[in-house]
N, C-alpha and C positions, 0 to 999 in steps of 0.2 A: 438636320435630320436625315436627308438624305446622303452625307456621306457615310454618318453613321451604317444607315440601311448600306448601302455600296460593300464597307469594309463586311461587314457581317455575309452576306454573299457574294461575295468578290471571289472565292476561289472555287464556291461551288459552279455560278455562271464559266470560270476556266477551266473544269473539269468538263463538262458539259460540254464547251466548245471544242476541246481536246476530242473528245468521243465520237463526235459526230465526220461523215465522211467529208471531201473535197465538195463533192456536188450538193449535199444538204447546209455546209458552211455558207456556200456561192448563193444558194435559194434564200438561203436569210441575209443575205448581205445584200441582195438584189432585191429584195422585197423592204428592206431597210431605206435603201437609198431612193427608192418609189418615193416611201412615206415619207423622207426628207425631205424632197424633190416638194411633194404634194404642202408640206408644211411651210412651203417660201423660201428655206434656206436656199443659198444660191450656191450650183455646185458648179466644181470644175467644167469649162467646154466639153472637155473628155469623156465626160460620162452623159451616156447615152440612153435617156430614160425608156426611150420607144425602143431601142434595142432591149435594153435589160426588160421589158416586160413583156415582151416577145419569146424570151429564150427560160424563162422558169420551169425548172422541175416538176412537173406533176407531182410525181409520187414524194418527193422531199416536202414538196405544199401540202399533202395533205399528213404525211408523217410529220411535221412541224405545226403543222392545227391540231392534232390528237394530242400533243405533248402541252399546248397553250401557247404556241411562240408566235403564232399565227393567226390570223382570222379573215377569215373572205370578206372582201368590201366592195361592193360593186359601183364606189363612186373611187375608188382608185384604178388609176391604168396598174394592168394585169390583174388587175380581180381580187387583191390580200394588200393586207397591213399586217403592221407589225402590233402583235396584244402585248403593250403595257398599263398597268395601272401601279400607281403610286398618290398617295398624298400625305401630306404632313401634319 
């Protein structure tokens, strides 16, 4: 089910990502890899969670919560997660 859902927005999410600037890309990549971080996965030594949630775009966070990519979490470091829902 879900690769189905994937292929069916597969090119709108790359349209999307295409549009969007350098600094609004970095805010949701940086805000992704928080919620990884937060979720167990075990990331590379190199990535530096207390850095990256120190250095977040204001204005990309809340231009990326008006759109729904986002949402303020005040049990995550930096204050957002990433809004997805999905179920099958």
């Amino acid at each position: 089910m879900k690769d189905i859902f994937y292929s069916k927005v597969e090119e709108t999410l790359t349209n999307i990502w295409k549009a969007w600037d350098k600094e609004r890309q970095s805010t949701f990549i940086s805000v992704a890899l928080i919620h990884i971080d937060k979720l167990g996965v075990k990331l590379p030594k190199t990535v530096d969670i207390k850095s990256i949630s120190e250095t977040l775009s204001h204005s990309s966070l809340i231009e990326l919560e008006r759109y729904g990519f986002l949402r303020k979490d005040d049990e995550m470091r930096g204050g957002w997660r990433v809004l997805y829902t999905f179920t099958d």
